[in-house]
ZAMARGU-4260 file (C-alpha; in steps of 0.2 Angstrom, whole numbers, plus 5000, padded with zeros to 4 digits):
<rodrens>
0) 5116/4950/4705 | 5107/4967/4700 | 5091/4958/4711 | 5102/4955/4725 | 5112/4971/4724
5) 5095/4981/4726 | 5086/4972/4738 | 5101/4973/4750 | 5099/4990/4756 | 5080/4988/4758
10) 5083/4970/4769 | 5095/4982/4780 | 5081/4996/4783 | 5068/4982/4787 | 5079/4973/4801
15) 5085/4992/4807 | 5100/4983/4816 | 5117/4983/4810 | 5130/4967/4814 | 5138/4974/4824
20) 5123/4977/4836 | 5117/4960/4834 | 5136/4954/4839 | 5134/4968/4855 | 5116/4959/4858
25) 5122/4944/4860 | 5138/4945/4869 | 5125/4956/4882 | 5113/4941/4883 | 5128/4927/4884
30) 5133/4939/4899 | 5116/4941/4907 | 5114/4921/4908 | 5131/4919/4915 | 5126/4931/4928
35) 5111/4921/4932 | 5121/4905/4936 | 5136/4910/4942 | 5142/4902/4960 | 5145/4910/4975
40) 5163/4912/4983 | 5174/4896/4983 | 5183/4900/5000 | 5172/4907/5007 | 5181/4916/5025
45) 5197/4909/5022 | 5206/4926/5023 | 5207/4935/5038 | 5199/4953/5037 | 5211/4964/5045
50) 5210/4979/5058 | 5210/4998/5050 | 5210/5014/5058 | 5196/5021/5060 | 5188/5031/5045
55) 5205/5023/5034 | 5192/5024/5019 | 5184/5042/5023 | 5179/5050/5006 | 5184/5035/4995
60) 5169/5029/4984 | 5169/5011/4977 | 5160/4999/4966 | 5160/4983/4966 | 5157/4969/4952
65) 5160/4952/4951 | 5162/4937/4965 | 5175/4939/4976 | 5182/4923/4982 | 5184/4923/5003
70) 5167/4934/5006 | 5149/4937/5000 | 5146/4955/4991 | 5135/4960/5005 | 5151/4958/5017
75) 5164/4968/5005 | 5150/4981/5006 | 5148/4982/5026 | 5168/4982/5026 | 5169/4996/5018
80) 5156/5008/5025 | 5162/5001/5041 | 5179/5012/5039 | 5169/5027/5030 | 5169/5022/5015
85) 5152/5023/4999 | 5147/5010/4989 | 5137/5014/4974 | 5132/5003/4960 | 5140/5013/4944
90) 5155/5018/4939 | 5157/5038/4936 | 5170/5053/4937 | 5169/5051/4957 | 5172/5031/4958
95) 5188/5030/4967 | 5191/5012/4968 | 5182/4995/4956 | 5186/4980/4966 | 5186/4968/4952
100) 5179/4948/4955 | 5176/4933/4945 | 5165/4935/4932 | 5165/4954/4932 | 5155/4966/4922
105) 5163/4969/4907 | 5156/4989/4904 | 5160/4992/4922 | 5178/4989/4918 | 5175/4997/4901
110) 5172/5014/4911 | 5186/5013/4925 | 5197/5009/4911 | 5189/5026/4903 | 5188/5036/4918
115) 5209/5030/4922 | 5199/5022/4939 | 5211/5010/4948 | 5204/4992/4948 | 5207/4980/4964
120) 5205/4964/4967 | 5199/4957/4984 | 5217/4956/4993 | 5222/4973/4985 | 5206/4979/4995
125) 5210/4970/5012 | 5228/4978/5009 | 5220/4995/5006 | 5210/4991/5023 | 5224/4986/5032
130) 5239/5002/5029 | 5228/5015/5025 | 5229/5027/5040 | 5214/5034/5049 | 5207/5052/5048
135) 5194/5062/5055 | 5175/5061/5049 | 5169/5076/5038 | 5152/5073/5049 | 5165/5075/5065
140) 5175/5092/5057 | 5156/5098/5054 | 5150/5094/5070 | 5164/5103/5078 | 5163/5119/5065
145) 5145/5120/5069 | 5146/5120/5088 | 5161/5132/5088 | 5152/5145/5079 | 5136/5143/5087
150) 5141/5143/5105 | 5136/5160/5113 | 5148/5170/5125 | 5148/5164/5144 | 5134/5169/5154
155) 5133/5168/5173 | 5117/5165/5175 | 5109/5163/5195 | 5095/5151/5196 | 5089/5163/5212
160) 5088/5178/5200 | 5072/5169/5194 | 5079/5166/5173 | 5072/5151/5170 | 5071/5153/5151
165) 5083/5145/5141 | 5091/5158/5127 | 5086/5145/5112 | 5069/5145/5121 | 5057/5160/5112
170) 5046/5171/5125 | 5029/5161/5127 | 5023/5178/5121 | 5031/5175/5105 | 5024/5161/5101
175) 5006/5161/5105 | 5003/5146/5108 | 4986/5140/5115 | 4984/5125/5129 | 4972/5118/5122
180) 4968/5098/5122 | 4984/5092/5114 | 4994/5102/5125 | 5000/5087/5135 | 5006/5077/5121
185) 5015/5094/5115 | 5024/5094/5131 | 5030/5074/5129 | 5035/5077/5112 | 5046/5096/5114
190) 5034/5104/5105 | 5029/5117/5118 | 5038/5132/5124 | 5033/5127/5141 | 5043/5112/5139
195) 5059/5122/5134 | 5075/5119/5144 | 5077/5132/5158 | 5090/5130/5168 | 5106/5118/5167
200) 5099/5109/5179 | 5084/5107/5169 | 5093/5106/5151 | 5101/5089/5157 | 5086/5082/5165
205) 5076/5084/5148 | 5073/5070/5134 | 5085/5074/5120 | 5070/5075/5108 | 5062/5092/5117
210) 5083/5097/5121 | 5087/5097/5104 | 5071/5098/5095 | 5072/5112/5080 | 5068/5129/5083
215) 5065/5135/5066 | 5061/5128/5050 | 5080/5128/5043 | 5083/5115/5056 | 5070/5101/5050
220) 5081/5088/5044 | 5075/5085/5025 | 5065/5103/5026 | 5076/5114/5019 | 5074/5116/4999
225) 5060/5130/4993 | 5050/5117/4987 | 5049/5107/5003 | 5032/5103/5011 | 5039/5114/5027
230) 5040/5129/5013 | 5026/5124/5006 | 5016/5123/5021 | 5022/5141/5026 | 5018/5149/5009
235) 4999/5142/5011 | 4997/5147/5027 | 5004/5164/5023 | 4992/5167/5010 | 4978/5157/5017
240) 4967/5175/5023 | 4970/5182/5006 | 4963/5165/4996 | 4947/5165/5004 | 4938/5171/4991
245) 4946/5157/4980 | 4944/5141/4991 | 4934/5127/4980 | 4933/5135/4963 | 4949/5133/4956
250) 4949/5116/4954 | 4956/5112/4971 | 4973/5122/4969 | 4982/5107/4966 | 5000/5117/4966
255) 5000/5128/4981 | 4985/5123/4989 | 4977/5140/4985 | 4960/5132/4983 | 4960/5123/4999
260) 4955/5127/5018 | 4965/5113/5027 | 4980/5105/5023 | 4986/5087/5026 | 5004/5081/5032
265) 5005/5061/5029 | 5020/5054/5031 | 5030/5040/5041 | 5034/5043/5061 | 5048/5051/5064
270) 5052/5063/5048 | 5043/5080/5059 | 5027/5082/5052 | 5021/5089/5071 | 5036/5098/5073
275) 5035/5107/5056 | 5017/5112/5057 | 5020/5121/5075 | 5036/5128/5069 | 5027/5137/5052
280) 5011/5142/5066 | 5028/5150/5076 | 5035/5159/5062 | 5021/5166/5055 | 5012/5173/5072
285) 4997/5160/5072 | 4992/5154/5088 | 4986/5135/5088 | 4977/5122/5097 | 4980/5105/5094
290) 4969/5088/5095 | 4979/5070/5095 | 4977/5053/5100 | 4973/5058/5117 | 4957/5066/5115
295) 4940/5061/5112 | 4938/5065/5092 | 4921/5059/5090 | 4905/5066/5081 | 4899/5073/5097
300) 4917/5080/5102 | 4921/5089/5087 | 4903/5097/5085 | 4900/5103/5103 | 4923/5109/5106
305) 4929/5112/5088 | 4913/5118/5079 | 4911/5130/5092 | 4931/5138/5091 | 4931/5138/5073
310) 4918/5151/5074 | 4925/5158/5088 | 4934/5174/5086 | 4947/5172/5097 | 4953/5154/5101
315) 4965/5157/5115 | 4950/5168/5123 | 4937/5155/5119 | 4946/5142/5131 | 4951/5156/5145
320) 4932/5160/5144 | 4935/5177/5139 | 4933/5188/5122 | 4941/5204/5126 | 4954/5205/5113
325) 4950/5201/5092 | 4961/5190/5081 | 4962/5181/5067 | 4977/5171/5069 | 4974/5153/5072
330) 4974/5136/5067 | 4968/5118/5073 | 4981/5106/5073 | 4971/5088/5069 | 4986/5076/5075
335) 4984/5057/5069 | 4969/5058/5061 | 4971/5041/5053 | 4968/5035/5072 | 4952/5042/5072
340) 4942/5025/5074 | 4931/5014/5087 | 4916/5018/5098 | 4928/5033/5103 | 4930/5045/5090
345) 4916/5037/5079 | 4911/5047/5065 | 4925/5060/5065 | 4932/5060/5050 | 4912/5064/5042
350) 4912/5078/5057 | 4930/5085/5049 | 4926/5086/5031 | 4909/5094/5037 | 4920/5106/5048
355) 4934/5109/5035 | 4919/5118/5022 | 4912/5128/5033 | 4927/5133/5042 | 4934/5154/5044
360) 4951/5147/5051 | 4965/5136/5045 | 4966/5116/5048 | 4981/5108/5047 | 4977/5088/5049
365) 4991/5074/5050 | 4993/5055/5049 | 5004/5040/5044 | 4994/5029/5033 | 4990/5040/5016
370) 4981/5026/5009 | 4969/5021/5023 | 4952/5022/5014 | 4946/5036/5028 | 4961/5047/5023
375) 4957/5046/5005 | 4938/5054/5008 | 4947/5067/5018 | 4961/5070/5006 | 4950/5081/4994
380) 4945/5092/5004 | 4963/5095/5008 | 4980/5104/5003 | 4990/5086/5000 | 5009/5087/5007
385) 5018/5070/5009 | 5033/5070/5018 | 5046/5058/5013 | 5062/5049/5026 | 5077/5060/5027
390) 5091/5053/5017 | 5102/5045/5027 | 5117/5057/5025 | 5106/5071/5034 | 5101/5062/5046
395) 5118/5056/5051 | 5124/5074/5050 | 5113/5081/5063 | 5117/5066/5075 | 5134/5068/5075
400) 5132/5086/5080 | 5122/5080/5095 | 5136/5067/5101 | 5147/5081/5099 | 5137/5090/5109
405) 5135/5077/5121 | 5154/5072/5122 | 5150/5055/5114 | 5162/5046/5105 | 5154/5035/5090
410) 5159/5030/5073 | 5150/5039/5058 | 5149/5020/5050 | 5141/5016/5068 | 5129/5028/5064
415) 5123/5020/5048 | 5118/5004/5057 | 5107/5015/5070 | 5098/5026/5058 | 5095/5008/5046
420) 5089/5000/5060 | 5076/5013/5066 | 5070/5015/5047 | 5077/5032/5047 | 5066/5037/5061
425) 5074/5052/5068 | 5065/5053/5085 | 5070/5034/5088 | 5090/5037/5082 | 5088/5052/5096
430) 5080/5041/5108 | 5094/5026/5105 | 5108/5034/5106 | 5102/5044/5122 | 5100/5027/5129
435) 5114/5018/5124 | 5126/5032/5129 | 5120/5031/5147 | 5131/5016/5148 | 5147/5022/5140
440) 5149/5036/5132 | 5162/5030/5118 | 5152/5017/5108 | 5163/5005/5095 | 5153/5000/5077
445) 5154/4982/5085 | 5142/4989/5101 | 5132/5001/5090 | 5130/4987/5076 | 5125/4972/5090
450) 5112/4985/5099 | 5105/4991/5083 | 5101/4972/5078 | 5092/4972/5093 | 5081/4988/5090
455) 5077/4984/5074 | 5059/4995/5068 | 5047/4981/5063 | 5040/4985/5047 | 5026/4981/5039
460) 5029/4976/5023 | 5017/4974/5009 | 5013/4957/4999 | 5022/4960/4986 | 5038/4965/4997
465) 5037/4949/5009 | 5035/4940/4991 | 5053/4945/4986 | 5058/4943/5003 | 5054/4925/5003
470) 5064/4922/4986 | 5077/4933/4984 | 5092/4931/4991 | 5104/4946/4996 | 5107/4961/5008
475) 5093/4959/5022 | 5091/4940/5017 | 5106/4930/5021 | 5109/4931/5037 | 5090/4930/5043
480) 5084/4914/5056 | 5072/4902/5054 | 5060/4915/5064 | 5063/4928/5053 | 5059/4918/5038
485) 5042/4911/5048 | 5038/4930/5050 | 5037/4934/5033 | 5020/4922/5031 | 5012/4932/5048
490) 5012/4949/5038 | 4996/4940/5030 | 4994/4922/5032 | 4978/4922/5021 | 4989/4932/5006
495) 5006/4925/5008 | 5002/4907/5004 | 4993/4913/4988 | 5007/4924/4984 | 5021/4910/4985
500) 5010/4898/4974 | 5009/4910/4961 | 5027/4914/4961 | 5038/4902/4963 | 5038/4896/4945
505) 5047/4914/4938 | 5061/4911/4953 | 5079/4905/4947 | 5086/4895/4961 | 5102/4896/4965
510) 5105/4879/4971 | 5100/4874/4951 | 5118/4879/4944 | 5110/4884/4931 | 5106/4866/4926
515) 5088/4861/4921 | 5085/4843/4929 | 5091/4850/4946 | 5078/4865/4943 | 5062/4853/4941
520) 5067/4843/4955 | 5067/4860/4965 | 5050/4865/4957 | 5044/4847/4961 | 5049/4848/4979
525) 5041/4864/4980 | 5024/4861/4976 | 5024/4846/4987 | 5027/4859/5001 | 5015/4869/4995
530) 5002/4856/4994 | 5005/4851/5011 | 5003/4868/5017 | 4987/4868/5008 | 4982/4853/5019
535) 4987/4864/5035 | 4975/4877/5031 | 4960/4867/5026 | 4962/4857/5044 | 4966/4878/5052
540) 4948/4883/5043 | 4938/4868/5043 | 4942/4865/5063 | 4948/4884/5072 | 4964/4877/5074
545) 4973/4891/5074 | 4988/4885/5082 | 4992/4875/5067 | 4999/4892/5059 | 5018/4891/5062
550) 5017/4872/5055 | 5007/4881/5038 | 5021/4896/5039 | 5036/4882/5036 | 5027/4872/5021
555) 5018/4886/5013 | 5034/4898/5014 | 5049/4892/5025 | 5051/4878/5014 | 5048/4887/4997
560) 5059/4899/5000 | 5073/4890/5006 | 5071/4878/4990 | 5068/4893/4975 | 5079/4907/4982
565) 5089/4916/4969 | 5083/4927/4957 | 5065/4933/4951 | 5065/4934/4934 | 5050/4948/4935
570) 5040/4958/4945 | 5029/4947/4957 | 5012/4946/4952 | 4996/4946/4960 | 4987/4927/4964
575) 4977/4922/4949 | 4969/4912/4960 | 4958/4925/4968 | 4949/4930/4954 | 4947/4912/4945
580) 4937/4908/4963 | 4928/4925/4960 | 4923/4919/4943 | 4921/4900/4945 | 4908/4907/4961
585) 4900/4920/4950 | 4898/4904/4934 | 4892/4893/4948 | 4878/4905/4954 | 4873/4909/4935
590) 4870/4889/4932 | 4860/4888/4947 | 4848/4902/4940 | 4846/4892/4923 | 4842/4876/4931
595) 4827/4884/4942 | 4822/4892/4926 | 4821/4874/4913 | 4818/4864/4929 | 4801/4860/4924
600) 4807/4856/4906 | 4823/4845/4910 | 4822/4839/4929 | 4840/4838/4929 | 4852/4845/4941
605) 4863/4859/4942 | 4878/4850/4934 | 4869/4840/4922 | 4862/4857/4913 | 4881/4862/4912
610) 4885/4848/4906 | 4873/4841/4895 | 4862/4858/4890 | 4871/4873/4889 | 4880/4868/4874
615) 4868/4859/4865 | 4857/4875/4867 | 4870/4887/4864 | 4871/4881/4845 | 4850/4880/4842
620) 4850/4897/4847 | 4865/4904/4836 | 4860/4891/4822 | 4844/4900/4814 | 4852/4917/4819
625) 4868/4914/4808 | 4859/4904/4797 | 4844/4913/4791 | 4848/4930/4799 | 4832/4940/4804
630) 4821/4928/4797 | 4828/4915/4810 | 4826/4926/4826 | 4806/4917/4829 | 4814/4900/4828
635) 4826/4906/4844 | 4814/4913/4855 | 4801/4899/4852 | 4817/4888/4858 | 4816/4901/4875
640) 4799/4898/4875 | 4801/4876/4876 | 4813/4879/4889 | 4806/4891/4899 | 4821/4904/4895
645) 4818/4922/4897 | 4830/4933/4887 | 4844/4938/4901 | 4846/4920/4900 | 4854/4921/4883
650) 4867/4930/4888 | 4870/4919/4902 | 4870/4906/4890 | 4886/4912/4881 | 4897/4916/4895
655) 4895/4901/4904 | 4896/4887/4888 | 4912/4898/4880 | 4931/4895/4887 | 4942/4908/4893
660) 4949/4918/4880 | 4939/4912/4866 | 4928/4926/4856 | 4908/4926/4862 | 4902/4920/4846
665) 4884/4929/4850 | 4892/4946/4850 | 4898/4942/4831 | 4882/4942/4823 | 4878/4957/4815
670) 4867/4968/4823 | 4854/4969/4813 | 4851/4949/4817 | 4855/4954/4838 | 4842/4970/4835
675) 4826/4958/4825 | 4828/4944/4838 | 4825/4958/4852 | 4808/4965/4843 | 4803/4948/4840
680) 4804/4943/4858 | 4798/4961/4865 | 4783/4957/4853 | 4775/4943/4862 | 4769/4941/4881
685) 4781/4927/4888 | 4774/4917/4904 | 4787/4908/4915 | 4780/4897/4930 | 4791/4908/4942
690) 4792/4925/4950 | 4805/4937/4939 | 4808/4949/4954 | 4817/4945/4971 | 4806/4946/4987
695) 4806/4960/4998 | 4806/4959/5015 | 4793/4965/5026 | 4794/4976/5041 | 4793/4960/5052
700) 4807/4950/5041 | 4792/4938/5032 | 4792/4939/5013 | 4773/4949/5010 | 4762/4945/4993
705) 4762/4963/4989 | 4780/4963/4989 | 4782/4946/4978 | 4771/4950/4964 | 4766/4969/4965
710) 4748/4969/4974 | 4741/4985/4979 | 4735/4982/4997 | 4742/4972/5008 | 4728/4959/5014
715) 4733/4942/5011 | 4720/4934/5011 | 4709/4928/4995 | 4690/4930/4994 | 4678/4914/4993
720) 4676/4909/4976 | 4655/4908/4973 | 4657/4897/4958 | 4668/4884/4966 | 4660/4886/4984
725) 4678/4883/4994 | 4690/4895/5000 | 4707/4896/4999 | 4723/4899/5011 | 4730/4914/5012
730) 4748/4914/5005 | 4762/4923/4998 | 4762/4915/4982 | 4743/4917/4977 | 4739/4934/4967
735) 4725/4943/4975 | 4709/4938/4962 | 4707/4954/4956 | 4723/4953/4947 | 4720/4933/4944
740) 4718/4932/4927 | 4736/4935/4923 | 4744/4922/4933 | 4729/4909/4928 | 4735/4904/4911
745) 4752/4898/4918 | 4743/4887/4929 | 4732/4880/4917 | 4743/4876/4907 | 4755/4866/4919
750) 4741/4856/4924 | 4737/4862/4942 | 4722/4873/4940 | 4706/4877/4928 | 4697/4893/4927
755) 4681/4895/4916 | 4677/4914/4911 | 4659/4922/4920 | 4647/4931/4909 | 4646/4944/4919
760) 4662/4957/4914 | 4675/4959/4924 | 4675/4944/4933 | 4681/4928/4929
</rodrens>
């Protein structure tokens, strides 16, 4: 008992869990499976959703949990932002309503009950829907506030008197800015002050991007904190004179670019990445010339225009033609340099790293894609800013100021389905609702929702992104058509098939129940489809016919995804497949190399030496080596020697004649063995009846002796032996005589030529 008594404590430390959290544990697991296999909603639409007034739900928060019975969890959530209200996925202080379902989350209900949060079920929540009354957006009351106190006094203004200049227009003196090639494409996009609204007139005829285009850096949507890249960008440019003397040896100045002479703005379209670098240029006095898309942005371009005004001392005066005044104030604006490809700008991303060292003058460069492997070559020669999408909420903000403005009439909730739509783009939100208000200028969240579908932003979406896509089910999934689904696969035909194949296994499918015969006879079905759509491609390779793709897209994903939807048990992972054909190729190309070499000795083919050789020789060259030790290393290169075998070949040997994942067993012997088996083959002179270098082209694409087998001059052909009274052909495999008696021994001894040594020295 006194045993038991002392070993108790010590078993307690070892397990470092109590029962209590062993109880917890399980409960949590049990709750998890549940989760897994639980059904969808029994009834599903069988209760009308009613009518609310609008913005009924305006500053309430919910979190759902559970299934609710008439409608899928992605519904509830739309319903609710549809009257103004969030949905967010934990319960805290600010929760204002859980809406409770079947088979609930238990520490969800835990916390309301902690937090005193009321808990509704599904009809307490159609109730809430149905009698709360409406109110007015804060987005609205904002909208309003802002325009009140930002409307100047009346002005009667004349168009004859000649004011053409709009008061939120700065004086084109102001800004000094340069036409220079990208001036056009300034104009299209606001980013002018030529293209600033004049007259009223004018103002109602612009686009709404250059009308309501930000005139300083406070009204960037998403640029407003101090460690912005708008800030950021504006303290490097600010102190980019005084860091000369520190630019490449500081190790880049990774923080605020200090080290750097350009600077490079990635991001997606639409987030103001050309707005925000002519706005600092604004700010801060810098005149600038900007190059796009639009312009040639080749070698030859940028070496005879750009090279030329960096240099310059004045870049407005170097495209008037003039040079009267002196300034230092200017920057090249570099716009979509990730577009810098094709016969057309061939070579310019080399030209801009070479302009970017030995440039006096700011370069502020810009692109989409981060990741392109040009960018990357460019990006360390660059201050690196990467501008993110504007949070929703910000976005939606600034458009309801601009309806305000407008007189249009739209739902805050309307606006979630636009800027969704247009992956938070904010020029394309401007540019849809300028459009669709044309029409009517009070929009419903039925109308907003219907032409939001409609314009939906294609994305394109990684492998591993079309992967879950294809499995998962959920927000963004249900409700997709059989054309959506086929469109996952055309995001990368080649990849997606190998992606599907490699993941279905870790999916739980929902059609299952959670019961295991009904999941193998789903796995089973699967892989037929898979192998069918193996068939389609081998017929779509093996014969160009390409139009077999949509057929391919149904079996090697449609069909999958239909069949294994539910739940990924992990994170999808990368086609094994691809490397095993990488190795299998690299295995087969080894093999081949080993045959050529014992041909002579074996006369068997590729096959039979994997086969019948490799591991039959494997173990007479490890058995005196493990065996006998040192001692044994003259026994294994004799056994190279019978077989023709030089020592590379030993290590080929291993690799190929060992499984996968099983230890090499010739990197086990002791290195003292490894290290006497070296000297003793190095010790003797090895001849092997074939060439151990490639063959080097010639200048006319024949394969020269010299090249083959290191001849000194280049004249192929071979003198007339006296003794022998015949001459031979000239060819690539003969060595030149005076180097003759090197190669002579291996032919003797295979039988195909003799050689008798003259008595004069020298010759033979």
């Amino acid at each position: 008992t006194l045993a038991l008594l002392d070993h108790e404590p010590q078993a307690k430390k070892s397990t470092g869990t109590s029962p209590d959290d062993a109880e917890k544990k399980k409960v949590n697991s049990s709750a998890y499976r549940n989760y897994l296999n639980r059904d969808g909603p029994r009834a599903l639409g069988s209760k009308e959703i009613p009518q609310g007034a609008e913005n009924c739900l305006e500053g309430c928060v919910f979190v759902l949990t559970g299934v609710l019975e008439s409608m899928e969890r992605d519904d509830a959530k739309a319903l609710i932002e549809r009257y103004g209200g969030k949905v967010t996925g934990n319960v805290s202080k600010k929760t204002t309503y859980v809406v409770q379902g079947r088979d609930s989350g238990a520490s969800k209900l835990e916390k309301a009950e902690s937090f005193g949060t009321k808990i509704l079920d599904e009809d307490s929540l159609l109730e809430l829907i149905r009698s709360k009354p409406g109110k007015k957006s804060k987005y609205e009351i904002a909208a309003e506030a802002e325009t009140s106190k930002g409307t100047p006094k009346a002005q009667k203004i004349s168009p004859s008197k000649g004011n053409s200049r709009s008061p939120h227009t700065p004086s084109p003196s102001k800004t000094g800015q340069t036409r220079g090639p990208g001036h056009t494409a300034r104009r299209e996009l606001g980013l002018s002050s030529s293209s600033s609204p004049s007259t009223n007139g004018e103002d109602n005829s612009l686009l709404w991007v250059d009308k309501y285009r930000p005139r300083s850096l406070k009204a960037v949507i998403g640029q407003q904190g101090d460690q912005s890249c708008a800030n950021k960008l504006l303290r490097w440019l600010q102190n980019w004179h005084r860091n000369q003397t520190r630019f490449g040896k500081f190790g880049g100045g990774k923080d605020d670019g200090s080290g750097f002479k350009a600077a490079l703005l990635s991001g997606p379209p639409g987030v103001g990445k050309t707005t925000t670098a002519v706005l600092v240029c604004e700010e801060l006095g810098f005149s600038f010339v900007e190059m796009n898309a639009s312009c040639t942005r080749s070698k030859t371009s940028l070496k005879e225009v750009v090279a030329e005004s960096l240099n310059n001392t004045s870049i407005e005066n170097f495209y008037k033609g003039t040079s009267q005044t002196v300034t230092s104030k200017h920057v090249l604006i570099m716009d979509e340099v990730d577009g810098m490809a094709g016969n057309e700008d061939r070579g310019g991303i080399q030209e801009m790293i070479g302009l970017i060292r030995s440039s006096k003058i700011p370069i502020i460069c810009m692109c989409n894609d981060r990741n392109h492997p040009k960018i990357r070559s460019l990006a360390n020669y660059c201050f690196d800013l990467r501008f993110q999408r504007p949070r929703v909420e910000q976005i939606k903000g600034a458009m309801m100021s601009i309806a305000f403005k407008e007189g249009i009439k739209i739902p805050p909730p309307a606006l979630n389905e636009i800027i969704l739509a247009s992956n938070q783009d904010v020029r394309q939100v401007i540019h849809n609702l300028s459009m669709w208000s044309a029409k009517d200028k009070v929009m419903t969240y039925e109308s907003c929702k219907s032409d939001a579908a409609r314009a939906r932003k294609d994305m394109k979406l990684g492998p591993f992104d079309v992967c879950r896509k294809v499995f998962v089910s959920g927000e963004g999934t249900t409700h997709m058509s059989l054309i959506d689904k086929s469109d996952l696969f055309f995001h990368d035909y080649s990849l997606a098939p190998l992606f599907v194949q490699e993941n279905y296994p870790h999916v739980r499918p929902a059609a299952a129940s959670g019961d295991l015969k009904s999941h193998l006879v789903l796995l089973s079905k699967t892989a037929d489809s898979i192998s069918d759509g193996d068939l389609v491609d081998r017929r779509i390779r093996s014969g160009q016919n390409w139009s077999l793709l949509p057929t391919q897209a149904i079996y090697a994903s449609v069909l999958p995804g239909e069949l294994m939807r539910g739940y990924m048990s992990q994170f999808p992972t990368f086609p094994s497949w691809l490397g095993k054909n990488s190795s299998t190729n690299k295995h087969s190309r080894i093999v081949q190399e080993l045959a050529s070499h014992m041909s002579l000795k074996t006369l068997s083919s590729r096959q039979a030496v994997n086969l019948d050789y490799l591991h039959y020789l494997r173990q007479l060259l490890l058995s005196p080596l493990q065996t006998q030790g040192a001692e044994g290393a003259a026994q294994a290169v004799q056994l190279l020697d019978d077989y023709q075998l030089i020592k590379e070949d030993v290590d080929s040997i291993m690799e190929i004649s060992v499984w996968g994942g099983q230890p090499d067993p010739y990197s086990r012997l002791d290195s003292k063995v490894k290290a006497a088996f070296t000297r003793a083959y190095n010790k003797e002179v090895h001849l092997t009846p074939y060439s151990l270098q490639a063959v080097k082209k010639g200048r006319r694409g024949g394969a020269s002796g010299e090249a083959e087998l290191g001849g000194e001059d280049g004249d192929n052909e071979v003198q007339e032996s006296e003794n022998e009274g015949e001459a031979l052909e000239a060819d690539a495999m003969i060595k030149p005589l005076k180097n003759i008696f090197f190669i002579a021994p291996v032919l003797q001894s295979a039988g195909i030529w003799k050689y008798q040594k003259s008595s004069s020295p020298g010759s033979h």
